[in-house]
Every structure is written in C-alpha cells, then in structure tokens.
ZATI-510535 format. One record per residue: residue number from 1; residue in one letter; x, y, z of N, C-alpha, C, CB in turn. Coordinates in nm, 2 decimals. Glycine has a CB too. Example, Ala and Ser with C-alpha at 12.3 -4.5 7.8 and 13.67 -1.06 7.14 Angstrom:
ZATI-510535
[r 1, A, [1.32, -0.57, 0.78], [1.23, -0.45, 0.78], [1.32, -0.33, 0.78], [1.13, -0.45, 0.90]]
[r 2, S, [1.28, -0.22, 0.71], [1.37, -0.11, 0.71], [1.29, 0.00, 0.79], [1.41, -0.06, 0.57]]
***
This chain:
ZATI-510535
[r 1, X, [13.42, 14.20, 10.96], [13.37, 14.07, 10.96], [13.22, 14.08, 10.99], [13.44, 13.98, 11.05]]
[r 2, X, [13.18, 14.16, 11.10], [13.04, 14.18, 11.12], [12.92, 14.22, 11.02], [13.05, 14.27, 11.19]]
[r 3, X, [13.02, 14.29, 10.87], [12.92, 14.35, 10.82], [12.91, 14.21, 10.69], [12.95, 14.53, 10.79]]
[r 4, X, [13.05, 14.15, 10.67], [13.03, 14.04, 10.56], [12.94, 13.93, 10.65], [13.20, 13.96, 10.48]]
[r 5, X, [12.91, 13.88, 10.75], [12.84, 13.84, 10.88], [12.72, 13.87, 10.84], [12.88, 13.90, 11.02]]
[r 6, X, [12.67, 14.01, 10.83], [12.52, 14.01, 10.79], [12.47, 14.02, 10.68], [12.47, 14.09, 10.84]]
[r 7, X, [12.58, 14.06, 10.62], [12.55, 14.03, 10.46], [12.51, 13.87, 10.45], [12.71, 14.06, 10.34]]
[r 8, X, [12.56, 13.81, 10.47], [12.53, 13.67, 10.48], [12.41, 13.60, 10.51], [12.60, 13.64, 10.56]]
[r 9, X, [12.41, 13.68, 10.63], [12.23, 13.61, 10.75], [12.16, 13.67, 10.63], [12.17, 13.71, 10.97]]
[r 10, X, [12.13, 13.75, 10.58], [12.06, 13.86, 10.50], [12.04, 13.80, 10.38], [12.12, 14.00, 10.49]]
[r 11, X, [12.11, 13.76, 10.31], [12.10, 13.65, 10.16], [12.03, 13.58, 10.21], [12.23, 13.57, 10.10]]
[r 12, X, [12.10, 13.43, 10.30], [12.03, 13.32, 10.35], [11.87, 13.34, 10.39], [12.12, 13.28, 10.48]]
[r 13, X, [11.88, 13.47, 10.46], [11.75, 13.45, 10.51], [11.65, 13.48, 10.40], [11.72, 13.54, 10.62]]
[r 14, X, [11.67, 13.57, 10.27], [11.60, 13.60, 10.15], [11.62, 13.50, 10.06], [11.63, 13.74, 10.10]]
[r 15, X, [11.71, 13.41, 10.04], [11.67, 13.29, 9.96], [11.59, 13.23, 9.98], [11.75, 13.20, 9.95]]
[r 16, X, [11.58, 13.18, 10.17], [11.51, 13.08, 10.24], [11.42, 13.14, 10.23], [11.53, 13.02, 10.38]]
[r 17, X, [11.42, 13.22, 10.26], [11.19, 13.29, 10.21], [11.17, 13.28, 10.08], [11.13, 13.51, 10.23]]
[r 18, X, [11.25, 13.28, 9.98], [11.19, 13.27, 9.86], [11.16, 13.13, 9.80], [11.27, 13.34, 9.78]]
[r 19, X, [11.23, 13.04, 9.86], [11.24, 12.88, 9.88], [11.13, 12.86, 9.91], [11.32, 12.82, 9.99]]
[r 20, X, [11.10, 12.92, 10.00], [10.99, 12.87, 10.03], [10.82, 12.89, 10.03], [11.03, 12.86, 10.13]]
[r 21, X, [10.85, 13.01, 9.97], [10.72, 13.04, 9.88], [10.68, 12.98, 9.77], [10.72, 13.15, 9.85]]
[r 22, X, [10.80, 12.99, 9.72], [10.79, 12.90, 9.56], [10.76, 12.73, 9.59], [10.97, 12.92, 9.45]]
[r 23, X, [10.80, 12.70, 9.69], [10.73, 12.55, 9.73], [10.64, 12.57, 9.76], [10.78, 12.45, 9.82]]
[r 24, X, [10.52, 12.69, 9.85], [10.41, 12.68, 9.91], [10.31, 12.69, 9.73], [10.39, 12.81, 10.05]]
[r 25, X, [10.42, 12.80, 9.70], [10.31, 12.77, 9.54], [10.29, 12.69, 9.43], [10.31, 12.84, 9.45]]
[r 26, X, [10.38, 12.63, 9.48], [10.40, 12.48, 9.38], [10.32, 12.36, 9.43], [10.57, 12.41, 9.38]]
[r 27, X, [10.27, 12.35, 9.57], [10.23, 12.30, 9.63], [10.09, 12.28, 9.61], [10.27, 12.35, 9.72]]
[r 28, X, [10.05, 12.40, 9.60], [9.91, 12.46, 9.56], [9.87, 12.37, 9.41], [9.93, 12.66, 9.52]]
[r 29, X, [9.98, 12.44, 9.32], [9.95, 12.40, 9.15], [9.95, 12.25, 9.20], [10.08, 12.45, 9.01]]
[r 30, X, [10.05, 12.16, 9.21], [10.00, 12.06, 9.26], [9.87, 11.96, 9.33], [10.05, 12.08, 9.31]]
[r 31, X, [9.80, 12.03, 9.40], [9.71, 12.02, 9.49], [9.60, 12.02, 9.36], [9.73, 12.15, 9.63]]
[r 32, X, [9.59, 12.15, 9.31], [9.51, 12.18, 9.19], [9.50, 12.08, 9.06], [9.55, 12.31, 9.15]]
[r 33, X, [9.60, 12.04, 9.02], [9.61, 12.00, 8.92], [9.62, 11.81, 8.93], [9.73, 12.07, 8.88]]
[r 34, X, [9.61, 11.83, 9.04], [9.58, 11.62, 9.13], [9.44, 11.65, 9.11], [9.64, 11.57, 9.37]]
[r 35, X, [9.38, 11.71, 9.22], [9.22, 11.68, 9.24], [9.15, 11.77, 9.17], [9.17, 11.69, 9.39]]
[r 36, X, [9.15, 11.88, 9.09], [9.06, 11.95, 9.04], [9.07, 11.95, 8.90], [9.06, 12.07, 9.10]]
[r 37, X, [9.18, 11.96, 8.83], [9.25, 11.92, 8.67], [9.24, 11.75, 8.67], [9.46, 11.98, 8.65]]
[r 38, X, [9.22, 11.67, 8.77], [9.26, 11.52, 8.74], [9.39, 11.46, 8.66], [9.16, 11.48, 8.66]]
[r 39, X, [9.49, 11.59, 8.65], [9.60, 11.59, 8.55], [9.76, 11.63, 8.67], [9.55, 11.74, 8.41]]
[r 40, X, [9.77, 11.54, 8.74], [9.93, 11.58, 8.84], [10.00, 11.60, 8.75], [10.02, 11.47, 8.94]]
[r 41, X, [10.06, 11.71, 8.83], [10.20, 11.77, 8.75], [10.31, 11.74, 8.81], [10.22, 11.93, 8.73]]
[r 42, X, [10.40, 11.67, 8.71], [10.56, 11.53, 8.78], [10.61, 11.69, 8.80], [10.69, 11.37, 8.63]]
[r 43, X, [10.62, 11.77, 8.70], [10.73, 11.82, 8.72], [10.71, 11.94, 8.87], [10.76, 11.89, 8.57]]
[r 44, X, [10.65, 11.98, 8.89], [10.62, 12.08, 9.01], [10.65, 11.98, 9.13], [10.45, 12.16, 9.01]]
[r 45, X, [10.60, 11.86, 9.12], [10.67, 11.77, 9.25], [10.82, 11.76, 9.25], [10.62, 11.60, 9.25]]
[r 46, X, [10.90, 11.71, 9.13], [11.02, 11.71, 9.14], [11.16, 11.84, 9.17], [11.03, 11.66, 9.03]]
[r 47, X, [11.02, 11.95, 9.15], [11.10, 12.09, 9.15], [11.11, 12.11, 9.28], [11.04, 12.23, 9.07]]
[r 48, X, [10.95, 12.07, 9.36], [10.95, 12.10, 9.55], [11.06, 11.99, 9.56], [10.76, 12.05, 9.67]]
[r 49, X, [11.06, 11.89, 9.58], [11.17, 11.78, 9.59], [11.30, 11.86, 9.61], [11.17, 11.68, 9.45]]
[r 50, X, [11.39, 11.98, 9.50], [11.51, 12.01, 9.51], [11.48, 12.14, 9.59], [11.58, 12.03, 9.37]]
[r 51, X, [11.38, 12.20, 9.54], [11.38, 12.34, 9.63], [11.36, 12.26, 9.81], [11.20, 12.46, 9.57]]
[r 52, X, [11.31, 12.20, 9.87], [11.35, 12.14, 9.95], [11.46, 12.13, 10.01], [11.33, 12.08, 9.94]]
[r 53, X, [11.52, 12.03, 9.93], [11.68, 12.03, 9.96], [11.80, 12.15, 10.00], [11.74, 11.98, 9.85]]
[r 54, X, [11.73, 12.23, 9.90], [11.82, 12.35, 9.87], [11.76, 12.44, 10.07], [11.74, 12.46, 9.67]]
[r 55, X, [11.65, 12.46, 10.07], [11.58, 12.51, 10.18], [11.66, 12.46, 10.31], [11.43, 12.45, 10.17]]
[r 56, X, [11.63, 12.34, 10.32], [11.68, 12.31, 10.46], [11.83, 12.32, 10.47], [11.63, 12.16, 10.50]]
[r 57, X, [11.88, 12.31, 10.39], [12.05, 12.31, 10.41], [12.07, 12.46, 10.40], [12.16, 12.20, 10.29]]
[r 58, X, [12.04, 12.56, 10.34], [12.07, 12.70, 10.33], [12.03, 12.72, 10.48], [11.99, 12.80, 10.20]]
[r 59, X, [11.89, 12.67, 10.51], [11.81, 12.73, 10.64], [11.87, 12.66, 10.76], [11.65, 12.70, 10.64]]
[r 60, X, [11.98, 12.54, 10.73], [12.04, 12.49, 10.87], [12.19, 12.59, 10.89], [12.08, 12.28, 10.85]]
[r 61, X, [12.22, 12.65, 10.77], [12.36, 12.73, 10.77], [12.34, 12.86, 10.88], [12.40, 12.79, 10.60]]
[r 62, X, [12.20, 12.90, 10.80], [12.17, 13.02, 10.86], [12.12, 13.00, 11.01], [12.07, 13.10, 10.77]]
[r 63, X, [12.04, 12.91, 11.08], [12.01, 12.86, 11.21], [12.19, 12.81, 11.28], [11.87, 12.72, 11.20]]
[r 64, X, [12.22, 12.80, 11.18], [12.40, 12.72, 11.27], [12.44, 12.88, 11.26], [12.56, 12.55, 11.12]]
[r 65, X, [12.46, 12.94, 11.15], [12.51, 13.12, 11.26], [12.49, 13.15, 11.30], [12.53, 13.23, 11.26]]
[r 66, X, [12.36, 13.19, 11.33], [12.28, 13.25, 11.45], [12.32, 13.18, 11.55], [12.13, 13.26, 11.44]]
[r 67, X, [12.34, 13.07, 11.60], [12.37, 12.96, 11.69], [12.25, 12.96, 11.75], [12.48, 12.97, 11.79]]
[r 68, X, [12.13, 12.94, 11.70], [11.98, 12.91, 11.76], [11.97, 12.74, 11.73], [11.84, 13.02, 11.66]]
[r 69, X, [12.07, 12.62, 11.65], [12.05, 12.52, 11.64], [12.02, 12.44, 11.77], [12.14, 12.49, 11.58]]
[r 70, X, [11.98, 12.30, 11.74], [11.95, 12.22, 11.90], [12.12, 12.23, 11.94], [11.87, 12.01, 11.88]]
[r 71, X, [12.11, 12.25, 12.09], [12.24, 12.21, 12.12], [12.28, 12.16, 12.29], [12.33, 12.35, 12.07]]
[r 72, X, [12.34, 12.10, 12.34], [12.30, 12.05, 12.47], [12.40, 12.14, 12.52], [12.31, 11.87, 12.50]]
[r 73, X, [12.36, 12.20, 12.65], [12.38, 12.33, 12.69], [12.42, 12.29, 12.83], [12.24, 12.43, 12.67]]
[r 74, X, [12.32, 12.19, 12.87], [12.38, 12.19, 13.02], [12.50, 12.11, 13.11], [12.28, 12.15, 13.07]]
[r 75, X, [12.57, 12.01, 12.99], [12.73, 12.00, 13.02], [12.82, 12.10, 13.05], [12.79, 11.95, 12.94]]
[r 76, X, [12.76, 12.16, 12.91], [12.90, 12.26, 12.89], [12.86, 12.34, 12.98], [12.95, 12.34, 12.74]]
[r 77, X, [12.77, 12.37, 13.03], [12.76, 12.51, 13.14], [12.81, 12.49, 13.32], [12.57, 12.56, 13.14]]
[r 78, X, [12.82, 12.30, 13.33], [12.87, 12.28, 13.42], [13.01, 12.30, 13.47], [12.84, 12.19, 13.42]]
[r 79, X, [13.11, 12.35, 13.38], [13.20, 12.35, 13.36], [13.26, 12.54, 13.39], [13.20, 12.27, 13.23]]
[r 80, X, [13.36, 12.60, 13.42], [13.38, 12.76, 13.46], [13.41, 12.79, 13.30], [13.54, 12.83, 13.59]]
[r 81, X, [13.39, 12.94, 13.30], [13.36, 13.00, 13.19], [13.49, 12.98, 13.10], [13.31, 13.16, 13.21]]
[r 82, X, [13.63, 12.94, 13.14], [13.72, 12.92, 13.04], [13.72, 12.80, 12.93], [13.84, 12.91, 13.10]]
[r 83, X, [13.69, 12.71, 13.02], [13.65, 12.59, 12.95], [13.56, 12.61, 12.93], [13.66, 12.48, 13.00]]
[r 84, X, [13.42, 12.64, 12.94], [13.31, 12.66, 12.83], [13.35, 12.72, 12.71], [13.21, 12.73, 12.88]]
[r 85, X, [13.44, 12.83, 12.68], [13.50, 12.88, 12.56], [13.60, 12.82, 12.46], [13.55, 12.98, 12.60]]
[r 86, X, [13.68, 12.73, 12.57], [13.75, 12.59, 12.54], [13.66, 12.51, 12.43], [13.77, 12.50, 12.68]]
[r 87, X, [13.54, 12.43, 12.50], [13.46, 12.36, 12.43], [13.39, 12.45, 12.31], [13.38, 12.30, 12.52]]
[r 88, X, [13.36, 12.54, 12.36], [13.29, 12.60, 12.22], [13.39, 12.67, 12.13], [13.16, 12.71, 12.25]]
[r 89, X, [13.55, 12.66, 12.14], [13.63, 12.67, 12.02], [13.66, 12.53, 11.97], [13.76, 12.74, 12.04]]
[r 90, X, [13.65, 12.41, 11.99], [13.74, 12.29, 11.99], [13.55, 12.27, 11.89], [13.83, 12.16, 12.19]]
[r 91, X, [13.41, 12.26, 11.97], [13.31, 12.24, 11.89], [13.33, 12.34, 11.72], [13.17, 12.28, 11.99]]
[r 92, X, [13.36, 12.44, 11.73], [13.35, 12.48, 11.61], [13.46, 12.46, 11.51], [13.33, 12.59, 11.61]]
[r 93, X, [13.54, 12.40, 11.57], [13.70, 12.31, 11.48], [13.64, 12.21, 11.43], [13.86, 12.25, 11.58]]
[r 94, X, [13.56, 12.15, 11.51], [13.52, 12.03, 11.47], [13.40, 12.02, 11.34], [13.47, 11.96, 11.60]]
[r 95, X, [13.31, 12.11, 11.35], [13.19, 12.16, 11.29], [13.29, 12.18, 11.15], [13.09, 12.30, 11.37]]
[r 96, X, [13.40, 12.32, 11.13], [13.49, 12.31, 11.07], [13.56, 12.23, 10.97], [13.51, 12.31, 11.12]]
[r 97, X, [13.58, 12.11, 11.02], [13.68, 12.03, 10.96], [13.52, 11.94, 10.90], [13.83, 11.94, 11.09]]
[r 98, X, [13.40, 11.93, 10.93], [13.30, 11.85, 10.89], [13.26, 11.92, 10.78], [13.20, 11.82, 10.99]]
[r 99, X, [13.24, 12.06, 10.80], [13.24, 12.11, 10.60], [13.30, 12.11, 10.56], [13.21, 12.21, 10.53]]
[r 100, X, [13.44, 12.09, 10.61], [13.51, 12.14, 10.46], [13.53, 12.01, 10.43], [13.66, 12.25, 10.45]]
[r 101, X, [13.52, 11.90, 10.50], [13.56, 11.81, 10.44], [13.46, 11.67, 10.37], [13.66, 11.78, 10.53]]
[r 102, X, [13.29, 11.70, 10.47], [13.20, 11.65, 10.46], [13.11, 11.66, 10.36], [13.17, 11.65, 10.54]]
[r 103, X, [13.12, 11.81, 10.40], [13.02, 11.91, 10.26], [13.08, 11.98, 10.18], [12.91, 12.02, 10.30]]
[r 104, X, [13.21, 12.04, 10.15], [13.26, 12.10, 10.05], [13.34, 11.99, 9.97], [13.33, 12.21, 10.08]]
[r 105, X, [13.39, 11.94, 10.05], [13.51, 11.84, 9.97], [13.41, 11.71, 9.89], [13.66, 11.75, 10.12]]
[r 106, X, [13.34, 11.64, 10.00], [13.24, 11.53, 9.98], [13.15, 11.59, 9.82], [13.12, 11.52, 10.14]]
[r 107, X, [13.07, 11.74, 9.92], [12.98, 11.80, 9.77], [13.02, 11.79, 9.66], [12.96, 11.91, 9.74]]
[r 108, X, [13.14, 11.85, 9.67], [13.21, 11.88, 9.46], [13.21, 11.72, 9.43], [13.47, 11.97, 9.42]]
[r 109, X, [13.29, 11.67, 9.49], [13.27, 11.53, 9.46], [13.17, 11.46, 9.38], [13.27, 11.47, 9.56]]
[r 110, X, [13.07, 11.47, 9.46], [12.94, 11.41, 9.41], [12.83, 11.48, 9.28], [12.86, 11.43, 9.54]]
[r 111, X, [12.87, 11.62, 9.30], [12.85, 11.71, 9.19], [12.90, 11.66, 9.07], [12.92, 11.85, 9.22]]
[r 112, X, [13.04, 11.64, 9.11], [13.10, 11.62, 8.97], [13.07, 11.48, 8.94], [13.26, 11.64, 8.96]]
[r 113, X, [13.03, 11.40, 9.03], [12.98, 11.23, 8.96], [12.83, 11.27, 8.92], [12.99, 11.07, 9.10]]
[r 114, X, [12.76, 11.37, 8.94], [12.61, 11.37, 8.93], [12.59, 11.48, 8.79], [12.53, 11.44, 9.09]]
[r 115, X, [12.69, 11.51, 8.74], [12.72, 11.61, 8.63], [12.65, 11.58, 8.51], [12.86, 11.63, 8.60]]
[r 116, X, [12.61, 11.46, 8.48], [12.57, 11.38, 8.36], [12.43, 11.28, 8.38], [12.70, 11.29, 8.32]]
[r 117, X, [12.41, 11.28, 8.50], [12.30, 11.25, 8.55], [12.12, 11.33, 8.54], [12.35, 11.25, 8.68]]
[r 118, X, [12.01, 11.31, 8.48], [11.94, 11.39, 8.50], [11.80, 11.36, 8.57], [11.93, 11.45, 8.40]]
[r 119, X, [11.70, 11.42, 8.62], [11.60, 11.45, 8.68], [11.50, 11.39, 8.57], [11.59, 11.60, 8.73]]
[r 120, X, [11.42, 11.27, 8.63], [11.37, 11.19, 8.53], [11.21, 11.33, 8.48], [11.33, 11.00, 8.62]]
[r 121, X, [11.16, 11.38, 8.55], [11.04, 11.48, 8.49], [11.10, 11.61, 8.44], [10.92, 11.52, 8.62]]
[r 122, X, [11.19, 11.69, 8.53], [11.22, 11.77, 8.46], [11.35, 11.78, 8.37], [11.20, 11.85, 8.53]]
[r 123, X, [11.45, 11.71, 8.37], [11.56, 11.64, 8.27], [11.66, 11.81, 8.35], [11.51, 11.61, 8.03]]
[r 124, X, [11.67, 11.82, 8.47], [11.78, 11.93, 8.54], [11.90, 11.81, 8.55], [11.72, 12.01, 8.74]]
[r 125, X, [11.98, 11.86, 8.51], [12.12, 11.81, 8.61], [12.10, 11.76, 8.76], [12.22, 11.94, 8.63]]
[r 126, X, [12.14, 11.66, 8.80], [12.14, 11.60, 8.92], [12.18, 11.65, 9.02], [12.19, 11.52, 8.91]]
[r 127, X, [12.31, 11.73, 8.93], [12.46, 11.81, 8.99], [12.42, 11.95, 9.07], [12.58, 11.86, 8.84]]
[r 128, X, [12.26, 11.99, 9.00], [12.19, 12.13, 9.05], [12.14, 12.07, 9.22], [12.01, 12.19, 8.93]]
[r 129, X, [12.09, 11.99, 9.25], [12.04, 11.93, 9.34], [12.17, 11.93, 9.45], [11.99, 11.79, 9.28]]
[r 130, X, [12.25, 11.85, 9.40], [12.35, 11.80, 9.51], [12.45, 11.93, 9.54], [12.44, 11.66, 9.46]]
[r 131, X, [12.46, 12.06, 9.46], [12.51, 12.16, 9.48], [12.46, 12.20, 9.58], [12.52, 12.23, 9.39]]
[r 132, X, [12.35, 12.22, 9.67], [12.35, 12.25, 9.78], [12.45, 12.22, 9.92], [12.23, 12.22, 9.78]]
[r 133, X, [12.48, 12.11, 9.89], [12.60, 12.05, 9.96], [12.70, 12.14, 10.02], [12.67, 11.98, 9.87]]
[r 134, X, [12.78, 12.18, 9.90], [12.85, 12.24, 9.92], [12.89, 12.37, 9.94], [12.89, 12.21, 9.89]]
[r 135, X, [12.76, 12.43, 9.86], [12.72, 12.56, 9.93], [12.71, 12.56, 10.03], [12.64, 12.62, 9.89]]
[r 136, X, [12.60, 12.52, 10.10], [12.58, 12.52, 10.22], [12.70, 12.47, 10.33], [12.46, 12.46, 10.23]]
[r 137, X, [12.78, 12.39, 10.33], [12.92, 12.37, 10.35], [13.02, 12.50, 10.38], [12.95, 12.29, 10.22]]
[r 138, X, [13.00, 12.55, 10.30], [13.08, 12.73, 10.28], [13.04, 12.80, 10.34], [13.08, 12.81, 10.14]]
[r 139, X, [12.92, 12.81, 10.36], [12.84, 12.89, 10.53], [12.88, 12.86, 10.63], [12.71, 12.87, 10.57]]
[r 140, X, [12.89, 12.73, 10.66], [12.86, 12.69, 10.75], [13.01, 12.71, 10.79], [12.77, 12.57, 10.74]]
[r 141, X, [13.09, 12.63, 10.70], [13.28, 12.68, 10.72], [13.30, 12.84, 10.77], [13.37, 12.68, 10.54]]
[r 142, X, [13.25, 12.89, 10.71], [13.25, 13.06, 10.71], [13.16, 13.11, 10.84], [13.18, 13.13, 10.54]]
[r 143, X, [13.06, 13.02, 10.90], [13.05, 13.08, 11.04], [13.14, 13.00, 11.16], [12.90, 13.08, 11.09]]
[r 144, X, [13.16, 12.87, 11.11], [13.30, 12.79, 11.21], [13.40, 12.87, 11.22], [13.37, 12.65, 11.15]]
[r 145, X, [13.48, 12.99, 11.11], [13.53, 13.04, 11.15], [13.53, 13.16, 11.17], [13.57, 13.02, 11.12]]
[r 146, X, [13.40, 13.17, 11.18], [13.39, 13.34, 11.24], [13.40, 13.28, 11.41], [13.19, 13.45, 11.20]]
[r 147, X, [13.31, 13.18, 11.44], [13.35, 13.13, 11.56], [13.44, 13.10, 11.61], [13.31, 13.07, 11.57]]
[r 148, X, [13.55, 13.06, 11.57], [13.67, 13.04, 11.60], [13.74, 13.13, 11.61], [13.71, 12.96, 11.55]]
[r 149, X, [13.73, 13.26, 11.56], [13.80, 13.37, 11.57], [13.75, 13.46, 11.74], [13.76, 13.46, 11.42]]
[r 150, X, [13.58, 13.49, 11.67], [13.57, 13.58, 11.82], [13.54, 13.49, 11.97], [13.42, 13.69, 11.80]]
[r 151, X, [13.52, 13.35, 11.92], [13.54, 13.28, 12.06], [13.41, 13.26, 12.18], [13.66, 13.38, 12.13]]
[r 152, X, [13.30, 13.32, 12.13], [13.20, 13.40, 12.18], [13.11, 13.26, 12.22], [13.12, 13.52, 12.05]]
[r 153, X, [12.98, 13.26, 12.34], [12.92, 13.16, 12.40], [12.80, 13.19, 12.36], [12.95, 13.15, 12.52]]
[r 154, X, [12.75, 13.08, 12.28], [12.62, 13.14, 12.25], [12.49, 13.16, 12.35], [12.57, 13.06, 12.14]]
[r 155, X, [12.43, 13.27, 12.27], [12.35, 13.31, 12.39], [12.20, 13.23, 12.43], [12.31, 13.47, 12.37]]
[r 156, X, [12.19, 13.25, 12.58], [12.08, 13.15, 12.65], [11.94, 13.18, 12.62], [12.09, 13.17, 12.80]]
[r 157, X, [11.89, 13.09, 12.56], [11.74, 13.16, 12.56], [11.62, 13.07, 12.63], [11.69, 13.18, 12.38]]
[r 158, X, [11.71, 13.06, 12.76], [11.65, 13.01, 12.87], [11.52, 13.06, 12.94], [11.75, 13.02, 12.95]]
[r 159, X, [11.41, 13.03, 12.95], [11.25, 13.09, 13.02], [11.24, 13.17, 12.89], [11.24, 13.21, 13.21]]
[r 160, X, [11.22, 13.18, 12.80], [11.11, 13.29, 12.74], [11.01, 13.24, 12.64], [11.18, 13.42, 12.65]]
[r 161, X, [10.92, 13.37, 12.58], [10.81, 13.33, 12.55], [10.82, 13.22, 12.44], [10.73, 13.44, 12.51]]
[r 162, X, [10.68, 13.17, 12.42], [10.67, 13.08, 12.39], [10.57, 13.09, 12.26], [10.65, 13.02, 12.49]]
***
C-alpha cells in the first residue's frame, strides 16, 4: 500500500506542477495579447478557468493525503491517545462516505448531465470540466481508506519554520 501511496502523491504532485505552469503560461499569452496585441484571447481564459478547477481539487486530494490540510487539532488532542485515534478513524469514515458519495457518485452524475453541454470559446465538453469531481473524489476515497486502515495521527507541525 505504501508504494501504490506514493505512486499516487507522485502523479498528483506532477499533474499539479504541470497545471500549473500551463496556467502561469497562459496567463502570460493572455496578459500579452489584452495589452500589447489589443486582441484578448477567450480561449486561453476559458482553458485557465478548467485548468484551475482541475488544479485545486487534484491539489486538495494530494494536501488531504499528506494530511497537511487546515484541521483543528486542539480538541482532538485534549482527549488520551485512544480516542484521538477513535476520532481520527470515525473523521476519515466520514471524509469517506463524502466522496464516494459527494464527489464520485454526485460527479458521474453531473458529468453525465454535462455530456452534451459545451464551453462557449473553446466548444470542450462541459463533462471535461466537471470530471475533476470525481477524480479527485477517488483520491481522496483512496486516502480515507488508507486512513482507515493504518489508523495513524497526523503529524504535528507545531513551532517550525516559517
């Protein structure tokens, strides 16, 4: 599991960099093609628009495995270390049952109503857009249960640099 685990972090993290280059350079042509061409380009806005989408939800899967997400730390630490493992199995049942049923089940859904729908500049499928959904859904399912298997407390990154 450790090694399909970093196979994982390892994709996510080389999509999200590629995400996000291709928006910094789209950004640019943009930038160029407004004030220096006098000629905006619809379509390079609408493409940052999805690559966006796609970005933050791949990049919240991969921050939700790592367990570096915001998370309020100082209840659960009031509590002895059984029940803190308590809560952080019952939190990732819950996280759990929210993809598979929020973002995988919800996604296809919407996918399949957005299937015939298209992107008024660049004429993409709608369905390319809202597929992030549930991809990212399947990560996120797939570290809920890695979590729920090894049971583990995520670690403190209490006083350091800054």
């Amino acid at each position: 599991m450790n090694k399909l685990t970093h196979y994982i972090d390892r994709t996510l993290l080389s999509v999200s960099g590629v995400l996000i280059t291709v928006m910094v350079i789209l950004s640019v042509w943009q930038v160029i093609t407004r004030y220096i061409l006098n000629t905006p380009s619809t379509t390079s806005e609408e493409i940052i628009r999805f690559l966006l989408i796609w970005f933050a939800l791949l990049s919240a899967a991969y921050v939700f495995g790592k367990k570096k997400h915001i998370a309020i730390l100082f209840i659960r630490e009031k509590f002895p270390l059984k029940a803190q493992l308590f809560i952080e199995r019952l939190t990732n049942i819950i996280i759990l049952l929210v993809a598979l049923i929020l973002m995988i089940y919800g996604g296809i859904k919407i996918v399949a109503l957005t299937w015939t729908q298209y992107a008024p500049a660049t004429g993409v499928s709608m369905a390319l857009m809202y597929g992030a959904l549930p991809i990212s859904g399947l990560f996120i399912a797939f570290y809920s249960i890695r979590g729920i298997i090894t049971n583990e407390l995520p670690e403190n990154d209490e006083g350091g640099e800054v």
